[in-house]
SEFINU-816981 format. One record per residue: x, z, y of N, C-alpha, C, O in turn. Coordinates in steps of 0.02 Angstrom, whole numbers, padded with zeros to 5 digits, always signed. Example, Ala and Ser with C-alpha at 12.3 -4.5 7.8 and 13.67 -1.06 7.14 Angstrom:
BEGIN
+00660+00390-00284+00615+00390-00225+00660+00390-00165+00712+00423-00166/+00642+00354-00112+00684+00357-00053+00645+00394+00002+00670+00402+00057/
REM end
This chain:
BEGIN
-00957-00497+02591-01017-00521+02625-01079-00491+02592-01089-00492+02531/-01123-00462+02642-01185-00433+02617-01224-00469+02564-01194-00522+02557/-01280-00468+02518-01316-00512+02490-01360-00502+02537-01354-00462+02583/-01420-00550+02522-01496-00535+02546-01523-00475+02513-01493-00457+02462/-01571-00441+02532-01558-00364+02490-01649-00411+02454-01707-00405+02475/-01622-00453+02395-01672-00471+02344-01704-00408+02306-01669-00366+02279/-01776-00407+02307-01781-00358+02264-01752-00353+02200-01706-00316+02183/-01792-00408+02154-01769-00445+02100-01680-00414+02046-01664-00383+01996/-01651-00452+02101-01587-00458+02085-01550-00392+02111-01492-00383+02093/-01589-00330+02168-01562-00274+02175-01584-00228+02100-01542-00213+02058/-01653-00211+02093-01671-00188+02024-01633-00216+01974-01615-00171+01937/-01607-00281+01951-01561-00309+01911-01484-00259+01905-01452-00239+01856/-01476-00252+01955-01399-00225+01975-01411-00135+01951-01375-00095+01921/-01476-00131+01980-01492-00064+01957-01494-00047+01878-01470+00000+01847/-01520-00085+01864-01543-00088+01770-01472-00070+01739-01460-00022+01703/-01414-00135+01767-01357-00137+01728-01286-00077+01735-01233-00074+01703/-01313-00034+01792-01290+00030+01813-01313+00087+01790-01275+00135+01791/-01377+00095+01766-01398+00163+01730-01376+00170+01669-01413+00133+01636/-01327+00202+01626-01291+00204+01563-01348+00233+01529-01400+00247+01559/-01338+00243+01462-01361+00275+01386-01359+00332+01389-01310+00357+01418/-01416+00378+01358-01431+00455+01342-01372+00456+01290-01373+00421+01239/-01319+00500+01309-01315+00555+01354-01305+00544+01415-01336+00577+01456/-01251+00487+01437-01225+00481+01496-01297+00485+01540-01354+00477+01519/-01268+00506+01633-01327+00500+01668-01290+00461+01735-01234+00438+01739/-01349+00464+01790-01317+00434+01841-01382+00457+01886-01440+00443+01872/-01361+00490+01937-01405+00506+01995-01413+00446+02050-01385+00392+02061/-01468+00486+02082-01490+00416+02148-01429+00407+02186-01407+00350+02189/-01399+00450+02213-01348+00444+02245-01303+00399+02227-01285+00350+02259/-01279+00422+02159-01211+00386+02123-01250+00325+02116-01207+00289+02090/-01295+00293+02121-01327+00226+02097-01329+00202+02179-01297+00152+02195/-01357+00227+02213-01330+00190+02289-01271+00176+02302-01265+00130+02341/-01221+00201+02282-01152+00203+02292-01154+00110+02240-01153+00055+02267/-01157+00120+02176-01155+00060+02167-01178-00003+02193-01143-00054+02193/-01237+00000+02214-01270-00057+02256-01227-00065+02317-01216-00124+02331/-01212-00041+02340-01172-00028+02396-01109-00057+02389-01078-00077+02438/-01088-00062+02331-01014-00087+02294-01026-00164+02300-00983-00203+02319/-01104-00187+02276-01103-00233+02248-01154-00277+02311-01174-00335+02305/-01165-00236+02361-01146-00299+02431-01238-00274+02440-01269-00321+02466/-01280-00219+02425-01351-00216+02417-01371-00145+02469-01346-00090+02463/-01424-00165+02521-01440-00111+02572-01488-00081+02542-01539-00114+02534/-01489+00009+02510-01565+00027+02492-01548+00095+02518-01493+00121+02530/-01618+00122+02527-01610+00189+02544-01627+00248+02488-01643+00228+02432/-01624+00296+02495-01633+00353+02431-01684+00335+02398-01682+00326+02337/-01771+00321+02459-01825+00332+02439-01833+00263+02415-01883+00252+02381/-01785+00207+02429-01811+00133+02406-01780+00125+02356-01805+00080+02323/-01727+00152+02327-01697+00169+02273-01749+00221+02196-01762+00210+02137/-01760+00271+02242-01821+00311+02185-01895+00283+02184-01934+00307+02143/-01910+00248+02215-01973+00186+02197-01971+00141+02154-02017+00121+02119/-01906+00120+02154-01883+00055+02112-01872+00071+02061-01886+00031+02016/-01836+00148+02039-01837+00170+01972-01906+00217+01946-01900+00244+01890/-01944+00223+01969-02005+00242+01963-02047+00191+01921-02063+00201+01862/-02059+00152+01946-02091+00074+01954-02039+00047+01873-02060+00040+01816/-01992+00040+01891-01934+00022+01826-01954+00045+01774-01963+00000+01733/-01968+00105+01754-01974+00146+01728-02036+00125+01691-02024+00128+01631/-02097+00106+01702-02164+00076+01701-02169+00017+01631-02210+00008+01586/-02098-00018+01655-02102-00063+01619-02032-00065+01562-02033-00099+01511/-01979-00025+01579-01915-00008+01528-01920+00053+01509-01947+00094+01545/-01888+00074+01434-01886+00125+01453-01808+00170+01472-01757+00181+01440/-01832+00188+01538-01788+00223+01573-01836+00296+01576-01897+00306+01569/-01777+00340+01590-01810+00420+01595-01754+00451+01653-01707+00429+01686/-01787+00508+01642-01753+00561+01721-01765+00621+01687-01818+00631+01657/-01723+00659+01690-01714+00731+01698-01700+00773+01756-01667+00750+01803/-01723+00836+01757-01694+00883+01836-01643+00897+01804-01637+00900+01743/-01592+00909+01856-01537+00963+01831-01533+00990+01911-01509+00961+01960/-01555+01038+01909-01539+01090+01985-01604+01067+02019-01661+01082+02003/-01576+01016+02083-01641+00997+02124-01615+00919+02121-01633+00879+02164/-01584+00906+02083-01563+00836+02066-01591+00802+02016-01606+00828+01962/-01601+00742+02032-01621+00675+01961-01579+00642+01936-01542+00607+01970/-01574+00645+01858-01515+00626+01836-01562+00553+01780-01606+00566+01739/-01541+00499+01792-01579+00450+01774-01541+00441+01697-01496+00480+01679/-01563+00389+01659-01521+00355+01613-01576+00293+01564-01632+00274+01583/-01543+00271+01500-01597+00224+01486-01614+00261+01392-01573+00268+01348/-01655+00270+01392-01684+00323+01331-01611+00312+01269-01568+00270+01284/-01606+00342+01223-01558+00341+01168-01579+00281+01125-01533+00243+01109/-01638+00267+01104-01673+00220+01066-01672+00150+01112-01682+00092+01094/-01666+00161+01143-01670+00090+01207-01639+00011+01169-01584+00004+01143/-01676-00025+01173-01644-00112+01153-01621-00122+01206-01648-00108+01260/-01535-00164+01190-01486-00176+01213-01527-00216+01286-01586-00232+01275/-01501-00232+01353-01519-00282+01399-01484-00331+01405-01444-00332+01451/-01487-00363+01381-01431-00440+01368-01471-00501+01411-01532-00496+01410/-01454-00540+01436-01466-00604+01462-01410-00662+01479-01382-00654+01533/-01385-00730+01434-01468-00725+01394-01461-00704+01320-01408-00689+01292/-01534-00705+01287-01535-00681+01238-01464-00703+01186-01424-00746+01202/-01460-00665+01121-01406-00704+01078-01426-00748+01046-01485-00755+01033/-01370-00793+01021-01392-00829+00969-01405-00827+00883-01350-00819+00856/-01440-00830+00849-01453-00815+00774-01400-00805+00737-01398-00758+00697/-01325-00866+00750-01267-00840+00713-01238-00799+00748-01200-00764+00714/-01238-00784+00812-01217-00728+00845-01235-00662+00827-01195-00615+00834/-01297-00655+00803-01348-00597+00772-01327-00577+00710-01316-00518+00697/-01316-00645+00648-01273-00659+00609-01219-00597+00596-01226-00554+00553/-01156-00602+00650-01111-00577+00660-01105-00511+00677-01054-00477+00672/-01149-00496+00692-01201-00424+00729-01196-00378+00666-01167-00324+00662/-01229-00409+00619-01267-00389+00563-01193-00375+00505-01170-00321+00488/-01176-00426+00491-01097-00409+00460-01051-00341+00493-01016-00304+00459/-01064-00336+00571-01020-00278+00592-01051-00245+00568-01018-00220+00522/-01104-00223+00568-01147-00158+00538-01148-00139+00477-01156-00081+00461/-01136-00200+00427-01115-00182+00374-01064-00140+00352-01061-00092+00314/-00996-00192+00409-00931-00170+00382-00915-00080+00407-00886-00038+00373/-00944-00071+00476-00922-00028+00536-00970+00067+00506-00956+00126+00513/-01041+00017+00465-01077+00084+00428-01049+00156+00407-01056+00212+00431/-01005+00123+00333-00967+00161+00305-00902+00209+00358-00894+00270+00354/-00872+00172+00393-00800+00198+00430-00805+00240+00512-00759+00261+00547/-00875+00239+00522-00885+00260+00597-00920+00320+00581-00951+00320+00528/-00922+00387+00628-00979+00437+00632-01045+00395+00655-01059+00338+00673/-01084+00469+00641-01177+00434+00676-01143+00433+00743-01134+00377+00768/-01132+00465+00762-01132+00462+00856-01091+00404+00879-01108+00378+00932/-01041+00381+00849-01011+00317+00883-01052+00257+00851-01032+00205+00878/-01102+00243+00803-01136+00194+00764-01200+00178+00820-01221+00122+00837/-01230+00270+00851-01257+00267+00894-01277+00212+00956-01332+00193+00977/-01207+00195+00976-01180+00166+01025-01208+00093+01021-01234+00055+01062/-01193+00090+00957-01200+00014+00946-01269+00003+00902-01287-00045+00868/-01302+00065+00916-01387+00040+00858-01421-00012+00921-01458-00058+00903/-01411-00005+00979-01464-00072+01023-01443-00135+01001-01478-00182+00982/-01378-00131+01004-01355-00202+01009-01378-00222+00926-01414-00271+00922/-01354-00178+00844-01377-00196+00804-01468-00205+00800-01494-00236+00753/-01497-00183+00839-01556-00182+00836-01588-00254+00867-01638-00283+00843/-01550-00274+00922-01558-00344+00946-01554-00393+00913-01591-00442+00921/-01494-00386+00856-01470-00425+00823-01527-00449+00757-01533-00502+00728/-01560-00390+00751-01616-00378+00668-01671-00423+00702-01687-00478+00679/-01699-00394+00761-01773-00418+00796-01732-00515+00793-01765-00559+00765/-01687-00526+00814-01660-00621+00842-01691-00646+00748-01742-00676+00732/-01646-00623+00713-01657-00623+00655-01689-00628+00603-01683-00674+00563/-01737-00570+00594-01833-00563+00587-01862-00609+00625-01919-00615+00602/-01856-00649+00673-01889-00704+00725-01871-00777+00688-01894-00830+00711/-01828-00775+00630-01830-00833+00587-01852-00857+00529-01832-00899+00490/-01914-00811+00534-01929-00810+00471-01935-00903+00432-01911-00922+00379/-01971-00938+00481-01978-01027+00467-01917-01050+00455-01916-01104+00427/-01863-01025+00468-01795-01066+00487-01752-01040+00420-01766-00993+00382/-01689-01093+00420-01620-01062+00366-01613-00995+00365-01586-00979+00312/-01625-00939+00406-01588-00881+00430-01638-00831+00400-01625-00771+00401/-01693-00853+00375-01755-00827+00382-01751-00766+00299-01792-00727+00274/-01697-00782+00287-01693-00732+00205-01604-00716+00208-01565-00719+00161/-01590-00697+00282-01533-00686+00293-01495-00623+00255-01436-00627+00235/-01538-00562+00247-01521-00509+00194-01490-00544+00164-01430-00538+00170/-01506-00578+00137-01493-00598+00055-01421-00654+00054-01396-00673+00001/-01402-00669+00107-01341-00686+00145-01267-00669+00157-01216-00702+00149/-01284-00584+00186-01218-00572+00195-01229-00497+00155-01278-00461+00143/-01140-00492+00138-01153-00406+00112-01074-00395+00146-01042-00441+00172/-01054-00333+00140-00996-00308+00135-00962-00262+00097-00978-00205+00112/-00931-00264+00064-00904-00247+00001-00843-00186+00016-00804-00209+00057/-00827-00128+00001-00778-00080+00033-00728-00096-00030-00737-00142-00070/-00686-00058-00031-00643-00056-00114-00646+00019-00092-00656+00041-00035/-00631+00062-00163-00647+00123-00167-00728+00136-00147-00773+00097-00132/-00727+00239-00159-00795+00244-00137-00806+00249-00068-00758+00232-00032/-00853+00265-00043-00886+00277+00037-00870+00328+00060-00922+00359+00071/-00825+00359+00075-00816+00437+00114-00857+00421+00176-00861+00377+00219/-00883+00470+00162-00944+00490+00217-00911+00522+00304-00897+00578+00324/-00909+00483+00321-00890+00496+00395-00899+00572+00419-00958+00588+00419/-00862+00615+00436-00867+00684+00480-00915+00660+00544-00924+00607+00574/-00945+00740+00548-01010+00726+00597-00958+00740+00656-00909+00777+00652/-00985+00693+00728-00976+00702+00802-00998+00742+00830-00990+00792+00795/-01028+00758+00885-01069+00786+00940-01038+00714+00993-00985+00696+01018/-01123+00685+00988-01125+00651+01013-01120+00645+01113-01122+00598+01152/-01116+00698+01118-01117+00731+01214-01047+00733+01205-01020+00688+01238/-01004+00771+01170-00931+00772+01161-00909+00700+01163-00871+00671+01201/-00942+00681+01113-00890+00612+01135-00916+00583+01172-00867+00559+01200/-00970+00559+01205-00966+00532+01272-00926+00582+01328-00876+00559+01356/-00942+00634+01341-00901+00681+01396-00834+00628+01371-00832+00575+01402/-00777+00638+01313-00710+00621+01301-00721+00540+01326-00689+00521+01376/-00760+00500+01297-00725+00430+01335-00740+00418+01394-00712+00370+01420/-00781+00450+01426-00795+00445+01482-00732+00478+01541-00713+00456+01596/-00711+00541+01502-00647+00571+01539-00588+00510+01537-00561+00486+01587/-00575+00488+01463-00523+00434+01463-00534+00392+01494-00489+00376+01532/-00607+00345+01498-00589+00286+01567-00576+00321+01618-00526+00296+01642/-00593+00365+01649-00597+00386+01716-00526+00408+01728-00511+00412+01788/-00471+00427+01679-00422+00475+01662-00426+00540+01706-00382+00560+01744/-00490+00570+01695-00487+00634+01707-00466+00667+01651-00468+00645+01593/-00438+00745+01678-00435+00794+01610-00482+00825+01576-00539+00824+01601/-00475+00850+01532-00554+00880+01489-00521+00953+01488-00460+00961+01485/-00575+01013+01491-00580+01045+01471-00611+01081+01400-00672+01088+01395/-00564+01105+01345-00589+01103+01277-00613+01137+01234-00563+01173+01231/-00639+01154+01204-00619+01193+01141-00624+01170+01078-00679+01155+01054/-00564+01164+01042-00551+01120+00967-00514+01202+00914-00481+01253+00921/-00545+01168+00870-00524+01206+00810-00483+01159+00773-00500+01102+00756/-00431+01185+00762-00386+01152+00701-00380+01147+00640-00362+01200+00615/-00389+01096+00597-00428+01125+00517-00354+01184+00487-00293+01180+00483/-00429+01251+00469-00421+01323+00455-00381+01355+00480-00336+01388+00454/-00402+01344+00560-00379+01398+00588-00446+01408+00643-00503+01386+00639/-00421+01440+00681-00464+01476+00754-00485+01432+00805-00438+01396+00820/-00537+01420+00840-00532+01399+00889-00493+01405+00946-00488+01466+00952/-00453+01372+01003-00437+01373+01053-00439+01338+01102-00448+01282+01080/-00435+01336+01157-00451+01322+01222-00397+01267+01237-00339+01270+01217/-00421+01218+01275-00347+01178+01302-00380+01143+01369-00439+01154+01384/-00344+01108+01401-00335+01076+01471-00303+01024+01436-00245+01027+01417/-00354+00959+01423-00303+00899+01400-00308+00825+01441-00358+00807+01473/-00252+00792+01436-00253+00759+01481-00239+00691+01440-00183+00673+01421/-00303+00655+01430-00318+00599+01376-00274+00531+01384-00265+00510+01441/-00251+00503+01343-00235+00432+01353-00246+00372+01313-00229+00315+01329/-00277+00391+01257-00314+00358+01191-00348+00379+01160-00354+00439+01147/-00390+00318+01135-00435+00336+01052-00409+00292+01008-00391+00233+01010/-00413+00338+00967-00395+00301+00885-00440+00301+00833-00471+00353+00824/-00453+00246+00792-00493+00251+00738-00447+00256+00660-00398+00219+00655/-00460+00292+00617-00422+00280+00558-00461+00341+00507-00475+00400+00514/-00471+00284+00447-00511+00314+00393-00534+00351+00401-00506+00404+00389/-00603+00350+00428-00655+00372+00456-00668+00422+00499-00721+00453+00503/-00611+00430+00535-00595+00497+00588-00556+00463+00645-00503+00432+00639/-00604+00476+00720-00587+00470+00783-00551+00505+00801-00570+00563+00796/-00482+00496+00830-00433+00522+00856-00447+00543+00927-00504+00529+00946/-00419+00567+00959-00406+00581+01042-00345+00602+01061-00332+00662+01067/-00299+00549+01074-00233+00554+01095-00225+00567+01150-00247+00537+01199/-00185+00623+01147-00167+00663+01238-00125+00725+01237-00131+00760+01187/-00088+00742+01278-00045+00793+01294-00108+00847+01354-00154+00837+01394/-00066+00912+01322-00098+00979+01353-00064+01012+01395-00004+00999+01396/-00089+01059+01437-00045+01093+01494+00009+01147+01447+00056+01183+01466/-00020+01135+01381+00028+01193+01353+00086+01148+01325+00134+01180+01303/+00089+01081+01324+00136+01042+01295+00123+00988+01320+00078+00953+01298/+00171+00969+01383+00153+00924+01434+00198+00846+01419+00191+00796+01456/+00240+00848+01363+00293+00809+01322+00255+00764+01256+00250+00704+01241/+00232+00825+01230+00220+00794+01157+00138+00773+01156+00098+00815+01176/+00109+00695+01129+00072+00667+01124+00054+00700+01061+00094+00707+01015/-00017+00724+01059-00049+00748+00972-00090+00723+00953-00086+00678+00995/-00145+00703+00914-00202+00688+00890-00248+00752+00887-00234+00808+00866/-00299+00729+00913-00356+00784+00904-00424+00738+00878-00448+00685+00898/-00438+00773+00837-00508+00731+00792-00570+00760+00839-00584+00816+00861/-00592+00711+00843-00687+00717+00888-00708+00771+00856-00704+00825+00885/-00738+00766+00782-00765+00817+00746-00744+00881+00763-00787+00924+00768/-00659+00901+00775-00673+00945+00788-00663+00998+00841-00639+01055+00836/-00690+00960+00897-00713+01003+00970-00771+01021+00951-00809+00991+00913/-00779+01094+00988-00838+01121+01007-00871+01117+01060-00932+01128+01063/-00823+01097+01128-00842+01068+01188-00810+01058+01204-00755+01071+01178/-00819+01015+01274-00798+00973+01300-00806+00965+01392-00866+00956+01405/-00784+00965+01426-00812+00954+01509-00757+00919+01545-00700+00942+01545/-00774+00866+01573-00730+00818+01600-00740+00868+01691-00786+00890+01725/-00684+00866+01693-00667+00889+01773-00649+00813+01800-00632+00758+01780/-00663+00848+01855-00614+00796+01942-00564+00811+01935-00551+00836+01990/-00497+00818+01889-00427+00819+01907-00420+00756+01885-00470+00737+01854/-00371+00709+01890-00335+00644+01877-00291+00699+01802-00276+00758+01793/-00288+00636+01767-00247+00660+01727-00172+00641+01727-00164+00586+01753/-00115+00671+01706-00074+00668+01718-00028+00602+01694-00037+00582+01636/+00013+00572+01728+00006+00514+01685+00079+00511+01661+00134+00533+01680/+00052+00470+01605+00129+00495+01523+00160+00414+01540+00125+00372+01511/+00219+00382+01582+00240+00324+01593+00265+00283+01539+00265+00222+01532/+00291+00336+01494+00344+00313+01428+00276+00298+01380+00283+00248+01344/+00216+00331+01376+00179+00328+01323+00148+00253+01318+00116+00224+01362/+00170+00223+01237+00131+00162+01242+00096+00162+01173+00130+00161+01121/+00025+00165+01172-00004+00137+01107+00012+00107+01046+00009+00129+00988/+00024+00065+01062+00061+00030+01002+00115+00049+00973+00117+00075+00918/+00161+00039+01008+00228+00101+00983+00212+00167+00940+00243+00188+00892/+00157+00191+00970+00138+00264+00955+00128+00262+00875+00150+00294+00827/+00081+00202+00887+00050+00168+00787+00132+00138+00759+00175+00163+00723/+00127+00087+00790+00186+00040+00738+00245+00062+00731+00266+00055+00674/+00289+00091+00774+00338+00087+00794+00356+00188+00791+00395+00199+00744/+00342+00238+00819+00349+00283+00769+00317+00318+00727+00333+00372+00703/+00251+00275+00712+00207+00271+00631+00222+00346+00648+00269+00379+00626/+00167+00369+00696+00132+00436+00695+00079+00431+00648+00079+00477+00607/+00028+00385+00641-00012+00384+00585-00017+00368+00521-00064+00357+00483/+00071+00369+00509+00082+00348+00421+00094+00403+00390+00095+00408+00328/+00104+00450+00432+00149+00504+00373+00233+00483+00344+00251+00512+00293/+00281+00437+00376+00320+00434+00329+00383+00466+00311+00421+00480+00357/+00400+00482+00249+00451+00510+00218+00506+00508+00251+00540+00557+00264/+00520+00439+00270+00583+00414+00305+00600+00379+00352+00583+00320+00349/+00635+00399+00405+00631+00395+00470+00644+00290+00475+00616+00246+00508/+00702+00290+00419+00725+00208+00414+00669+00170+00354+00648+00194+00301/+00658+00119+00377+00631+00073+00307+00661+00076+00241+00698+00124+00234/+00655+00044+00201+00662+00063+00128+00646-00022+00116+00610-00062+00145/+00702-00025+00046+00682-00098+00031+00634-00101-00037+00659-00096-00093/+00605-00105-00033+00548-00103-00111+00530-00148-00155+00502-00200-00137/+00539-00137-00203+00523-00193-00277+00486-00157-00330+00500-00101-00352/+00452-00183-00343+00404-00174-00370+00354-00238-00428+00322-00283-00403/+00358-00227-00495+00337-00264-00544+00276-00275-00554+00255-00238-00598/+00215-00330-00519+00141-00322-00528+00149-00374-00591+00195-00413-00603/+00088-00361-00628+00043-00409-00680+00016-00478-00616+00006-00472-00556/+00009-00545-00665-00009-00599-00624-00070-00591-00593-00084-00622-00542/-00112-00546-00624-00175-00545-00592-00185-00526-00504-00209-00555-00456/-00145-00450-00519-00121-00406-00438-00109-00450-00408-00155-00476-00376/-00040-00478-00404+00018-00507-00369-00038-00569-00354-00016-00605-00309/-00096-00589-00377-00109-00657-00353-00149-00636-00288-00160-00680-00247/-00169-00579-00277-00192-00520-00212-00153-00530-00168-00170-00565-00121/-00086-00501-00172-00030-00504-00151-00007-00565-00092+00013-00559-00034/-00020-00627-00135-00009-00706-00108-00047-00700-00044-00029-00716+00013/-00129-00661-00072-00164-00721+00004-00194-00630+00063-00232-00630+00111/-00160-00571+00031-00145-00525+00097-00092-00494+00090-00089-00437+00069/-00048-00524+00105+00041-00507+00091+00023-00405+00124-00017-00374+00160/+00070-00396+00090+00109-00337+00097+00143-00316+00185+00139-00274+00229/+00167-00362+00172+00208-00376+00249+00247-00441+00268+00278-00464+00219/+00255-00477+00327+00261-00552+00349+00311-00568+00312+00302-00627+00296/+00386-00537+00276+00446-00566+00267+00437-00545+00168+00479-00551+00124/+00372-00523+00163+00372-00510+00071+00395-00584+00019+00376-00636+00046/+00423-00592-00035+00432-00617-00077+00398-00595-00144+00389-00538-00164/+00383-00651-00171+00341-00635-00261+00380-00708-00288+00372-00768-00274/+00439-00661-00345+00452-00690-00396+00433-00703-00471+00418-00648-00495/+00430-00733-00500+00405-00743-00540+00441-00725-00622+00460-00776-00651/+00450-00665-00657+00480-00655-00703+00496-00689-00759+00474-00747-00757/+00530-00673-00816+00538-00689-00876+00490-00681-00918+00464-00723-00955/+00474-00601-00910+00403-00583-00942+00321-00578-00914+00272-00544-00928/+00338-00632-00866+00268-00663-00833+00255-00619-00770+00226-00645-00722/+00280-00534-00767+00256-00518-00729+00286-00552-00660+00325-00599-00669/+00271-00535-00595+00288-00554-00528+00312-00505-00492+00275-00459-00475/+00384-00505-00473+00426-00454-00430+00417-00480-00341+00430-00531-00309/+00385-00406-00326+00377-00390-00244+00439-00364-00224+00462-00309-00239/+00474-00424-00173+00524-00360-00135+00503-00372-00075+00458-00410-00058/+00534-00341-00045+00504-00312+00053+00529-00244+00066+00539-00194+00031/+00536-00262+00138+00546-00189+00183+00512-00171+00192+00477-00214+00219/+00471-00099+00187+00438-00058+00227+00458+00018+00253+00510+00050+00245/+00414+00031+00276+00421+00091+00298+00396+00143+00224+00350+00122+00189/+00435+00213+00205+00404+00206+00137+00368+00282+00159+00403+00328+00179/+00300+00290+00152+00250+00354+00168+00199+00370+00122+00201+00349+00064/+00166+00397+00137+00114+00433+00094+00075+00397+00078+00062+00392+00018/+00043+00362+00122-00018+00293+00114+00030+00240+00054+00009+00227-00002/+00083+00222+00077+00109+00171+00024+00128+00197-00047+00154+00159-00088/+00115+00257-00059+00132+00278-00134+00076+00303-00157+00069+00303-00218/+00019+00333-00112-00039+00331-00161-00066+00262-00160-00116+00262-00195/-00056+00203-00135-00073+00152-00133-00036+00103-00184-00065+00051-00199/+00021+00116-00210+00070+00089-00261+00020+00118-00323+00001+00080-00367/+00001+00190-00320-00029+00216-00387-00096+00207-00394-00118+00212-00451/-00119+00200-00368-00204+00171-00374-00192+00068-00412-00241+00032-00421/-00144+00051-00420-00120+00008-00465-00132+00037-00532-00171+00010-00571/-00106+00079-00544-00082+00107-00644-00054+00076-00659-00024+00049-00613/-00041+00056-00715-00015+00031-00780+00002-00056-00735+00058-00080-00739/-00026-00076-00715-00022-00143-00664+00032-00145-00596+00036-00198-00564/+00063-00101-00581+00143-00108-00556+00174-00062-00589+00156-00017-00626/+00251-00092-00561+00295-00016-00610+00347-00053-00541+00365-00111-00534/+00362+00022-00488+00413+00029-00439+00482+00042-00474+00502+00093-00503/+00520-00035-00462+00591-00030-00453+00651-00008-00439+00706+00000-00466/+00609+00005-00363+00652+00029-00304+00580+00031-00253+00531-00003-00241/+00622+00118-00228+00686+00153-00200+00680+00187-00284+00625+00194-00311/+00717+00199-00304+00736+00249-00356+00691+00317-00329+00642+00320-00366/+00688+00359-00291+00677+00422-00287+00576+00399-00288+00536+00441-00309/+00558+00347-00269+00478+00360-00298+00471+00328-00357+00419+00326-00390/+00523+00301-00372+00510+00281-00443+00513+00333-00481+00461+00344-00512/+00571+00381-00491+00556+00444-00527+00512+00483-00496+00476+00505-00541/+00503+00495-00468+00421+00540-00409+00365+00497-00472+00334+00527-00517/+00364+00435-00460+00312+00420-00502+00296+00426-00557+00236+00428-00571/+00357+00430-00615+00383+00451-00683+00350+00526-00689+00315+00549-00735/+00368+00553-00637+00367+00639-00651+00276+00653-00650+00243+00694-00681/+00260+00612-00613+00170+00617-00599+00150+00567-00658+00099+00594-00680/+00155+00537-00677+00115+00510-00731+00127+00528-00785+00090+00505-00828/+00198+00588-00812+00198+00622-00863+00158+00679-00854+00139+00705-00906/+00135+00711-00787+00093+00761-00793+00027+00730-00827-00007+00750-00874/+00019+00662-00777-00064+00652-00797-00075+00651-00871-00126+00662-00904/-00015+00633-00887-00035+00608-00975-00040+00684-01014-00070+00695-01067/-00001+00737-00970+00008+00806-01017-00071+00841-01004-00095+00876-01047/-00102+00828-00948-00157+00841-00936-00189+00821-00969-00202+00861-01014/-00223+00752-00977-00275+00735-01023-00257+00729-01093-00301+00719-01135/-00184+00736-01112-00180+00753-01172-00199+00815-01209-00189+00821-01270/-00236+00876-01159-00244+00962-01175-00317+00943-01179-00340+00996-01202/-00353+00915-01174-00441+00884-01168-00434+00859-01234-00481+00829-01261/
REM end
């Protein structure tokens, strides 16, 4: 059923349809939405309204050809109604903390309106509890800050924009130290993990095997009108948990692991277990024995050794001597200093 064609509430519909620099959206493609959403306008009652819009938000336009390609500036505060609430802002402010360190600029990008909404709700308390909120929350990393690899911020909008749409992209990625090359890929995920955006998808040159390709490193990017091809067997989760493409591991089967922490570790241990079915016994000589299944990979043994002297691996036997053999180097090393 038609609406009444409200001005009001048509400009409303308009506002919440023009995306973020880079993305754009022409008059056309914006009639098409109103049109979706039950609203009669014509080209020229459409480019008045964003004219006029424009006056009071900031929205901008570019030519491209003999076309207007609209959008809402890069710096733009979020349009929310209704406003948030202070602990909501709160919460705002903690993501930004935590999300700082682990995201590129260009995906942080994304989310500077909404953090920016969150600072202005915030700064607006100065009379109130909230009003020395800095001084409130922090977020704390373990280890140092690896500095996030730079995006191209047009690349990755072109890429998620191809993945909702599941169009294919046309590419060019370089593979760390090697050459650039060209691909036809046909997207089906993003992944985040220690501080590098994934782009999971199969290519016309390997229409089977699912790969990871890091944002950073395309050189371009162009989403075509093809549908992308669609992978039926491929499921996300599986992809992570289940054949732990992103662990690296040694061994195809789990591994049962024990491992000797000091009471201090192991009291870590108690309240963010290892894994749901872990046990901590309690020794003779005070220390506390971890056993559990895992999967045994690269992450879990430089993660056993960033312990020191505060675990000593039991089992599997073969990283226990792996570990023997590396900590007699370290000691032959700093013993030549």
């Amino acid at each position: 059923m038609k609406r009444t064609n409200d001005t009001l509430f048509r400009e409303w519909v308009m506002l919440t349809n023009i995306p973020r620099y880079p993305r754009k959206i022409t008059v056309s493609e914006l009639k098409q939405k109103l049109i979706a959403e039950g609203y009669d306008a014509n080209i020229r009652t459409i480019q008045r309204n964003l004219i006029g819009l424009s006056t009071t938000f900031p929205l901008t336009t570019t030519m491209e050809g003999r076309t207007n390609h609209w959008y809402w500036m890069k710096d733009a505060p979020s349009l929310m109604l209704p406003g948030i609430e202070p602990i909501t802002a709160l919460v705002f402010e903690m993501a930004r903390g935590y999300l700082s360190p682990l995201l590129p600029t260009a995906t942080l990008d994304l989310l500077n309106p909404y953090f920016s909404t969150a600072g202005t709700v915030l700064d607006e308390q100065k009379d109130s509890s909230l009003g020395s909120w800095a001084n409130k929350v922090a977020v704390i990393e373990r280890g140092p800050n690896l500095l996030p690899p730079s995006i191209n911020e047009e690349i990755q909008s072109v890429i998620y924009q191809a993945l909702l749409e599941e169009k294919t992209i046309k590419a060019s990625y370089t593979k760390l130290r090697q050459q650039a090359s060209d691909y036809l890929l046909h997207p089906l995920a993003i992944v985040s993990r220690l501080h590098v955006i994934y782009l999971l998808a199969t290519s016309d040159n390997d229409k089977d095997t699912v790969k990871q390709f890091a944002l950073h490193r395309f050189n371009s990017a162009i989403k075509t009108n093809d549908s992308r091809r669609q992978k039926e067997d491929f499921s996300l989760q599986d992809f992570i948990h289940v054949e732990k493409k992103f662990l690296f591991p040694l061994k195809t089967a789990a591994v049962q692991l024990k491992v000797l922490f000091d009471p201090e570790t192991a009291a870590f241990l108690e309240e963010t277990p290892l894994s749901d079915h872990q046990t901590l016994t309690k020794q003779d000589d005070g220390r506390i024995l971890l056993e559990t299944e895992v999967i045994d990979s690269i992450e879990l043994r430089r993660w056993l050794q960033g312990f020191g002297e505060s675990a000593e691996v039991l089992k599997p036997v073969d990283m226990r001597n792996e570990f023997s053999q590396t900590f007699k180097k370290l000691a032959a090393l700093y013993s030549n200093n």
